[in-house]
C-alpha positions as CSV (number, residue, x, y, z in Angstrom):
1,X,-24.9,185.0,97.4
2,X,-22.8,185.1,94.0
3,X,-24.2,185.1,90.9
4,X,-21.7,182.4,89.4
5,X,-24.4,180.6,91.7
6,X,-27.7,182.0,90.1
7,X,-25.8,181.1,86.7
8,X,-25.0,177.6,87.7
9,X,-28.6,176.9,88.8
10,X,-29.9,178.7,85.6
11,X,-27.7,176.5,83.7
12,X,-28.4,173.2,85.3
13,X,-32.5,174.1,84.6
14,X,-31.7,174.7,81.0
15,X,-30.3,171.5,80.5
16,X,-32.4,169.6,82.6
17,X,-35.6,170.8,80.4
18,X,-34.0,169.4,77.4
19,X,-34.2,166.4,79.4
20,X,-38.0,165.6,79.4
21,X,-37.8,165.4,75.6
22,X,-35.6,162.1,75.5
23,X,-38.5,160.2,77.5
24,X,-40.0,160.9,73.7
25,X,-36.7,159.9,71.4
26,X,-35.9,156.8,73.5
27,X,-37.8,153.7,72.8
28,X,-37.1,152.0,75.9
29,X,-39.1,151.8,78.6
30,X,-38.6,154.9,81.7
31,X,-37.2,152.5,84.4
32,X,-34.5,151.2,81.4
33,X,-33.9,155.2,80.5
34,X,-33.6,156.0,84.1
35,X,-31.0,153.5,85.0
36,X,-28.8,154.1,81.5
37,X,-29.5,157.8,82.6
38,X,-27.5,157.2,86.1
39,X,-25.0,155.0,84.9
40,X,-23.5,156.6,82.2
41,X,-23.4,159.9,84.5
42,X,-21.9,158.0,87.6
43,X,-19.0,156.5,85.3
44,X,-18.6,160.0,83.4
45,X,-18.1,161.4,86.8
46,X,-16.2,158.7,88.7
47,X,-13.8,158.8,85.0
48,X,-13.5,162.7,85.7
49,X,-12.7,162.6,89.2
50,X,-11.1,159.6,88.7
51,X,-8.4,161.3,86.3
52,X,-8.0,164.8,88.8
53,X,-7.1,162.2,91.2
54,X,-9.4,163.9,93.5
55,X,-11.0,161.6,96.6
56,X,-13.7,159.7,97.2
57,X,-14.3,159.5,100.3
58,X,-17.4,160.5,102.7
59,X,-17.8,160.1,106.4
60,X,-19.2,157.1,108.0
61,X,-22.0,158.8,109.4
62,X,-23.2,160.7,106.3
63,X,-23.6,157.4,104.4
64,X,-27.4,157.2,105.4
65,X,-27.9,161.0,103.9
66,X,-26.1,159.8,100.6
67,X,-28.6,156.7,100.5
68,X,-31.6,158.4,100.8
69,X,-30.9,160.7,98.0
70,X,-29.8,158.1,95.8
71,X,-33.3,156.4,96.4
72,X,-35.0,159.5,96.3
73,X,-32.9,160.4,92.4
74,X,-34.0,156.9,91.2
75,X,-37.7,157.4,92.2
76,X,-37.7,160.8,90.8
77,X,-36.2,160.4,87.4
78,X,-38.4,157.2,87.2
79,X,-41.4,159.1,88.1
80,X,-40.8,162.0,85.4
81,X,-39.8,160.4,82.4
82,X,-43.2,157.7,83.3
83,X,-45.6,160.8,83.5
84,X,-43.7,162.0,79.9
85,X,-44.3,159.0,78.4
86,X,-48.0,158.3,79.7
87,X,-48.9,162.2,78.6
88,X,-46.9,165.0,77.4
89,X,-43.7,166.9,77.7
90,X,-45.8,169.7,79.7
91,X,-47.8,167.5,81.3
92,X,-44.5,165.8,83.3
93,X,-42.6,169.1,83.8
94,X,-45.7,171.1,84.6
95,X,-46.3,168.9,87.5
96,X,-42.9,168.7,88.3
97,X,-42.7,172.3,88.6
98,X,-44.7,172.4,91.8
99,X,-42.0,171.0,93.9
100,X,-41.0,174.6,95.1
101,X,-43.8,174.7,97.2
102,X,-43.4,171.7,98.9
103,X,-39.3,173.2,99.3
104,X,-41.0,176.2,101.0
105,X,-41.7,174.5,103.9
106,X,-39.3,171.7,103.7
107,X,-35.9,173.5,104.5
108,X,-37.5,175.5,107.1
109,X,-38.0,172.7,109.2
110,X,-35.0,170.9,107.9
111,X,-32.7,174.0,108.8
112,X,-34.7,174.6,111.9
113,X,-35.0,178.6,109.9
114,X,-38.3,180.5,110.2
115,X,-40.6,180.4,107.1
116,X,-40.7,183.5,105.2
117,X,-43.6,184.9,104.0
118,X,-42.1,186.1,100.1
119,X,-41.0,182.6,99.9
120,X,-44.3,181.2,100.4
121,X,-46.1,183.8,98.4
122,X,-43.5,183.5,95.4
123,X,-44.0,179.6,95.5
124,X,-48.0,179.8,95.5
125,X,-47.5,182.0,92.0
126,X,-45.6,179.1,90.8
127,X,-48.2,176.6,91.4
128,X,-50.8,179.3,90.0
129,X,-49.1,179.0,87.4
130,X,-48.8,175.4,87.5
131,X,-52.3,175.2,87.8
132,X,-53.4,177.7,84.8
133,X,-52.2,175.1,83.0
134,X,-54.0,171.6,83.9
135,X,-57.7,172.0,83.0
136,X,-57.2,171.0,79.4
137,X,-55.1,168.1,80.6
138,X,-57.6,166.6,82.6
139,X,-59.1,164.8,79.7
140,X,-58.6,161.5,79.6
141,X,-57.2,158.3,82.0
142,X,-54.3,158.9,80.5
143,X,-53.2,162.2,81.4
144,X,-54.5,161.9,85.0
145,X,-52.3,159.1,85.5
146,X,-49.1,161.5,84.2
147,X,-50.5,164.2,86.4
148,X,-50.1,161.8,89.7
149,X,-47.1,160.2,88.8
150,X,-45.6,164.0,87.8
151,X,-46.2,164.7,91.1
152,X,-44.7,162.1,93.1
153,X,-41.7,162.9,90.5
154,X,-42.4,166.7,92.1
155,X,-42.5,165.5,95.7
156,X,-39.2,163.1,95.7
157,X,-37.2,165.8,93.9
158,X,-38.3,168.3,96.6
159,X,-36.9,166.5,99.2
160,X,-33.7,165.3,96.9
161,X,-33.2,169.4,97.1
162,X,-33.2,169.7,100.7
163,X,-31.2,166.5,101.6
164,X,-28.4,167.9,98.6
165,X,-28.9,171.4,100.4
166,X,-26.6,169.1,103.8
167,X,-24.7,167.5,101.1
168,X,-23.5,170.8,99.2
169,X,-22.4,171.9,102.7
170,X,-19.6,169.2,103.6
171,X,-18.7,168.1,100.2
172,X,-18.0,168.8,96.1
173,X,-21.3,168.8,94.7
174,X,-19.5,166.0,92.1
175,X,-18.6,164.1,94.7
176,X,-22.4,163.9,95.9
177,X,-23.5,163.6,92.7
178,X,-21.1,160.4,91.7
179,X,-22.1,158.9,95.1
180,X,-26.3,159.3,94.5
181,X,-26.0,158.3,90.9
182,X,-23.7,155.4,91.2
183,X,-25.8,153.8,93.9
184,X,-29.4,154.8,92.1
185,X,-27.8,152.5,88.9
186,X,-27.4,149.7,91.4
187,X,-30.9,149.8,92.7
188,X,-32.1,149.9,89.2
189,X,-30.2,147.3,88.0
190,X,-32.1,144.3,89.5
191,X,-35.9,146.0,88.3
192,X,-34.1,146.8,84.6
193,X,-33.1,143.3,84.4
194,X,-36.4,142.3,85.0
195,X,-37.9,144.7,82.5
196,X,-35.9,143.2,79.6
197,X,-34.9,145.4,76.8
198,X,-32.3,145.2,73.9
199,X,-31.6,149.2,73.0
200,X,-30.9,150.2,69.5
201,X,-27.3,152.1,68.6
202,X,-29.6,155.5,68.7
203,X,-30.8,155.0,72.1
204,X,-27.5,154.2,73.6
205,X,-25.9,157.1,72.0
206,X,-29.2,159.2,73.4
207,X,-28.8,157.6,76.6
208,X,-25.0,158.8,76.8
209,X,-25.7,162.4,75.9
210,X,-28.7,162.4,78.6
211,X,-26.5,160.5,80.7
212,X,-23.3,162.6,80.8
213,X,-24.9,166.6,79.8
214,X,-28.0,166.6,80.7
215,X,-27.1,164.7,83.6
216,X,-23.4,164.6,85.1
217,X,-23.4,168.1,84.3
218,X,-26.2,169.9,85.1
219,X,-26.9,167.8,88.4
220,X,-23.2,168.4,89.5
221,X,-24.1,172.4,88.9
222,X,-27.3,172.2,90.3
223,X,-25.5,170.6,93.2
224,X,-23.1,173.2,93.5
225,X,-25.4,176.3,93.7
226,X,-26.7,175.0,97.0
227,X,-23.5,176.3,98.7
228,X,-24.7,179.5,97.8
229,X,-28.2,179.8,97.3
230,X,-31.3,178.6,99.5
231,X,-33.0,175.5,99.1
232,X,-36.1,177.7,98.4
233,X,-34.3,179.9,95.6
234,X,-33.2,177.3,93.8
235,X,-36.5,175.7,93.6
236,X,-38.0,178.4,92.2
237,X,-35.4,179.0,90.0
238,X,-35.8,175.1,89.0
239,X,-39.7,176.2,87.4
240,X,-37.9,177.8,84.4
241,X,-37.6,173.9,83.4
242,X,-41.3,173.9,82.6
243,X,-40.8,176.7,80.5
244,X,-37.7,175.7,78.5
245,X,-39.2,172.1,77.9
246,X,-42.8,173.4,76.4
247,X,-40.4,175.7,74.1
248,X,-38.1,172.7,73.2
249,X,-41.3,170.4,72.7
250,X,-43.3,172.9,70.5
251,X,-39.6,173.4,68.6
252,X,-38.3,169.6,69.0
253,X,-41.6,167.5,69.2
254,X,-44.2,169.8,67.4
255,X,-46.3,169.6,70.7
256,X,-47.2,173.3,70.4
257,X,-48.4,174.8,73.8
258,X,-51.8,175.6,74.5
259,X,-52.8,179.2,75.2
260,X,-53.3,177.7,79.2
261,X,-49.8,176.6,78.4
262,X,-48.1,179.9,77.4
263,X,-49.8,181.7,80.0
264,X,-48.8,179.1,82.6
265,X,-45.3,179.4,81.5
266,X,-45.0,183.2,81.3
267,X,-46.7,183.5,85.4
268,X,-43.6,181.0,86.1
269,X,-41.5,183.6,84.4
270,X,-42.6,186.2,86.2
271,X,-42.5,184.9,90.0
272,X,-38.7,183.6,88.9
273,X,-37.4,187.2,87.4
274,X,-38.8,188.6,90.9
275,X,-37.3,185.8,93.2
276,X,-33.6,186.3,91.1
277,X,-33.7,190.4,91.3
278,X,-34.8,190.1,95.2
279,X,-32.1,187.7,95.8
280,X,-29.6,190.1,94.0
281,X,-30.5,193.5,95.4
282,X,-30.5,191.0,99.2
283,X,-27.0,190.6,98.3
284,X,-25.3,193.6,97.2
């Protein structure tokens, strides 16, 4: 296990918790921010491999694998901007945070690998810390409905990681990433349409940073530290993005954390610092 890998994941889960806060910025609805999201990341990507004159193409029989995680990345990124918008910042990537657990026992029985205790320990602290959290969101109709929808968001993103896990195997992770983002944009294209939406110079030019950095560029990483890293690792790994997006909030947003909040965050901290040394001292 190298740690260019444990950087790359790290990385990826810094950028992707600056990503909850342009569910705030953009005033466009989250299936329209979604599908601007995927299609300005599949054309940066097909642009950049496009130019290295590197190839496209995929096995016959893995097409069904690529499909269901481009349905699965559209239903996600839906599903977590939506519970952003109908709550808070924390309130979507809190929820979101407990997709390590359902990871835990996912790749297991994916990988046909025996479930290991530490993993399943380590992932219970991350929904304890998950859960610290909640009580002083479970207010209003409002936040309960961003609570469900942030966890189908947790659930489809869960088995996105596992599904990329194959992927990461056989292919370049910006290969798999043009592929599930290219098709999500054309699944989202008939329900935007329907939507209706005329967005404003600022969103577009929000939509192409989201799009291309926050998107293009940490999935592609993310991506590529499956090669090295478990399924499991890099889901716990992926809980720092609650903590990096109630710091960006408090600083970007002025949605300062709750005391539940902080110590929420700093029990994630702690169960991720163990999982990274244990997977260090595993490998050298």
């Amino acid at each position: 296990m190298k740690r260019s890998a444990l950087l790359a994941v790290n990385l990826a889960v810094f950028l992707f918790g600056l990503a909850g806060l342009f569910a705030k910025w953009i005033q466009m609805p989250a299936m329209a921010i979604t599908f601007g999201r995927v299609m300005f990341s599949a054309a940066a990507l097909g642009i950049w491999r496009g130019a290295g004159r590197q190839s496209f193409r995929v096995e016959r029989g893995d097409l069904w694998l690529l499909g269901a995680g481009e349905a699965l990345l559209a239903v996600h990124w839906w599903a977590f901007l939506e519970a952003i918008q109908r709550s808070t910042v924390a309130v979507g990537t809190i929820t979101f945070s407990t997709f390590p657990l359902f990871v835990t026992f996912l790749e297991p029985l994916v990988f046909r690998q025996k479930i290991v205790r530490r993993n399943v320990l380590m992932a219970i602290g991350i929904l304890a810390g998950v859960m610290i959290t909640l009580p002083s969101f479970m207010v209003n109709k409002g936040m309960l409905v961003g609570f469900a929808i942030g966890m189908l968001s947790s659930l489809t993103y869960a088995i996105l990681t596992v599904v990329n896990k194959k992927l990461a195997q056989k292919y370049n992770s910006s290969l798999a990433a043009f592929y599930e983002q290219a098709t999500a944009a054309v699944l989202l294209l008939p329900v935007v349409i329907g939507v209706g939406f005329r967005p404003s110079g600022r969103d577009l030019l929000l939509l192409l940073v989201l799009g291309i950095v926050m998107t293009a560029v940490a999935h592609t990483l993310f991506i590529s530290s499956l090669k090295e890293l478990p399924a499991q690792l890099a889901g716990l790994c992926s809980s720092m993005e609650t903590v990096y997006s109630i710091l960006f909030a408090a600083l970007l947003l002025d949605e300062i954390p709750t005391v539940r909040e902080i110590i929420g965050a700093l029990v994630i901290i702690a169960v991720v610092a163990v999982a990274e040394c244990s997977a260090q001292r595993m490998n050298t």
